[in-house]
N, C-alpha and C positions, 0 to 999 in steps of 0.2 A: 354475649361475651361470657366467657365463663366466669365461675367467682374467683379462680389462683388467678389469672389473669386482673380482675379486678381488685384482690387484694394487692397484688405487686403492686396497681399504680396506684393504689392508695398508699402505699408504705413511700413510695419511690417521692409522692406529694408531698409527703409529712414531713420526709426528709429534707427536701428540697425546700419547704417552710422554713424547719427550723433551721437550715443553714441559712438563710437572708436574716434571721432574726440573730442568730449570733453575730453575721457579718458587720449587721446595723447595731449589733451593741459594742461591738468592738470599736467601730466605726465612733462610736460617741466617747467611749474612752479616750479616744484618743484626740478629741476636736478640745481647742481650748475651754475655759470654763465657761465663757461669755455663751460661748453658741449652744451649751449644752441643755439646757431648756429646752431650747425649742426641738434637738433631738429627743429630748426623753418624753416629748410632745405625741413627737412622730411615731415614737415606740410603741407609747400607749396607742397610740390609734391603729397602728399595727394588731396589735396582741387584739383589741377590740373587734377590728372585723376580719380577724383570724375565727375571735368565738364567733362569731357571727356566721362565718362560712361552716364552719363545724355542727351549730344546732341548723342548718339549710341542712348539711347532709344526712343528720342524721331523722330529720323530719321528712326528708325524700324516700330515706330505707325507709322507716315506719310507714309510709305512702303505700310504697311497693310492697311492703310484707299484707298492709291492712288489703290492698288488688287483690293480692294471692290467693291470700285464704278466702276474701269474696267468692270468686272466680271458682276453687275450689268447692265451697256451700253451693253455690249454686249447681254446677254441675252434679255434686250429689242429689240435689232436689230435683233435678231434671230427670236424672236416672231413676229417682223413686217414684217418681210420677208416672215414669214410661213401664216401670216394671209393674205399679199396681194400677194401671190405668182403668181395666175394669170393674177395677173394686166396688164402687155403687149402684153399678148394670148387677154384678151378682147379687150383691146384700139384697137388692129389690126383686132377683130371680126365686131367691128360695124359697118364698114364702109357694110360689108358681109347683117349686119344686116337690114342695110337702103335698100339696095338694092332688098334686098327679098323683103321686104314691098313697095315699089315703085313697083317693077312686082308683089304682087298677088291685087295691085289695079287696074291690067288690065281688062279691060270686058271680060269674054270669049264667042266671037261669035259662037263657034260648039264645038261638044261634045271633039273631041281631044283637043281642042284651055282649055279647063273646067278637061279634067282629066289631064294636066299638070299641070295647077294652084292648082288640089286639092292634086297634089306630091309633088308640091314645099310648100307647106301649111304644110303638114306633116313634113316636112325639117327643116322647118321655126320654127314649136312647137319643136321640138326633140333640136334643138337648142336652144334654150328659156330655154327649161328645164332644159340641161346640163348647162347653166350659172346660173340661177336661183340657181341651187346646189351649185356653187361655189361661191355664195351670191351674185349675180348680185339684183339690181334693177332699175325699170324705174321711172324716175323720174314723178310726177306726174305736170303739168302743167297749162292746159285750167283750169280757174274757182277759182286758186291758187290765191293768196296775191304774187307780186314777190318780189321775193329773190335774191338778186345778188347771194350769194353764190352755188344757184343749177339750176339759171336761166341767161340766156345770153341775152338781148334784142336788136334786130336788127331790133325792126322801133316799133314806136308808134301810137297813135291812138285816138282819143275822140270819145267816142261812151257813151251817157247817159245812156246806158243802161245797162253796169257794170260799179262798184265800180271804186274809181280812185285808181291806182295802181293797178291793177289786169291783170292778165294773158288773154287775151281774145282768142288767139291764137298760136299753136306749129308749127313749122317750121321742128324743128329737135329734136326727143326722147333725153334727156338725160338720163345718167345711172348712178348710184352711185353701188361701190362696195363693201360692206356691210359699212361702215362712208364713204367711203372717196368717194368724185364726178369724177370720169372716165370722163366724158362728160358733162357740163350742159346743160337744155336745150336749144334751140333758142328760141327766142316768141316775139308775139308782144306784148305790155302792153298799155292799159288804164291809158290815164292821168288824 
């Protein structure tokens, strides 16, 4: 039902209250004196579970407001769960992920020392890729403006030669998973 629809019969009720309540006090004006008590009896108890009916209604809206907004939370919580579902499959990836990248910046001395790095390379993409889908990103760093928010800084620097406050160096990838930051990254920055 909609709400104009439910306000008319709210209005049309209200109305309809107060005219029996006028009716019934006219009604008592007009009864001899004797009887009159026990109409202004009736009146009172009138008026009584009138309030009565009015804090029922208005404890029923608050009911239905307090559902809503439940109902509401909750389906945001639903949706944030479903959108960061992977979140502690990646956080537990990365460290996988360092690591990879730490061994294929090994040299390879001989041809076998070279077709292990070019398996683990393959490994290393095939991986990339699967998180990539699941909306991974790397944060982008060297060259950046820092950011506390998506950058971590663990030593400083004066070098004329970049901007002051800027990224000059990464230590450690960060990752964000599609908004939110998994990891920021390390760096050092330019003062």
């Amino acid at each position: 039902m909609s709400e104009e629809k439910q306000l008319n019969k709210e209005e049309t009720k209200e109305m309809e209250e107060q005219q029996i309540i006028e009716e019934a006090a006219s009604q008592v004006e007009d009864m001899p004196v004797e009887e009159q008590p026990a109409a202004d009896a009736s009146l009172e108890k009138i008026n009584e579970l009138q309030q009565q009916l009015e804090e029922a209604e208005n404890r029923s809206l608050r009911l239905r407001a307090d559902f809503d907004n439940f109902r509401r939370r909750v389906q945001l919580d639903r949706e944030a769960s479903e959108k960061y579902r992977a979140q502690n499959l990646i956080s537990d990836l990365l460290p996988v992920l360092d690591n990879f990248e730490r061994a294929l910046q090994v040299e390879a001395t001989n041809e076998q020392t070279e077709s292990v790095l070019q398996g683990m390379e393959m490994v290393y993409k095939g991986l990339i890729s699967a998180l990539e889908k699941e909306g991974i990103e790397v944060i982008e760093a060297v060259g950046k403006e820092f950011d506390p928010n998506v950058h971590q800084a663990v030593m400083t620097d004066s070098n004329e030669a970049h901007n002051s406050n800027e990224v000059i160096e990464e230590f450690q990838k960060g990752y964000k998973l599609k908004d939110r930051v998994i990891r920021p990254s390390m760096v050092k920055v330019n003062q």
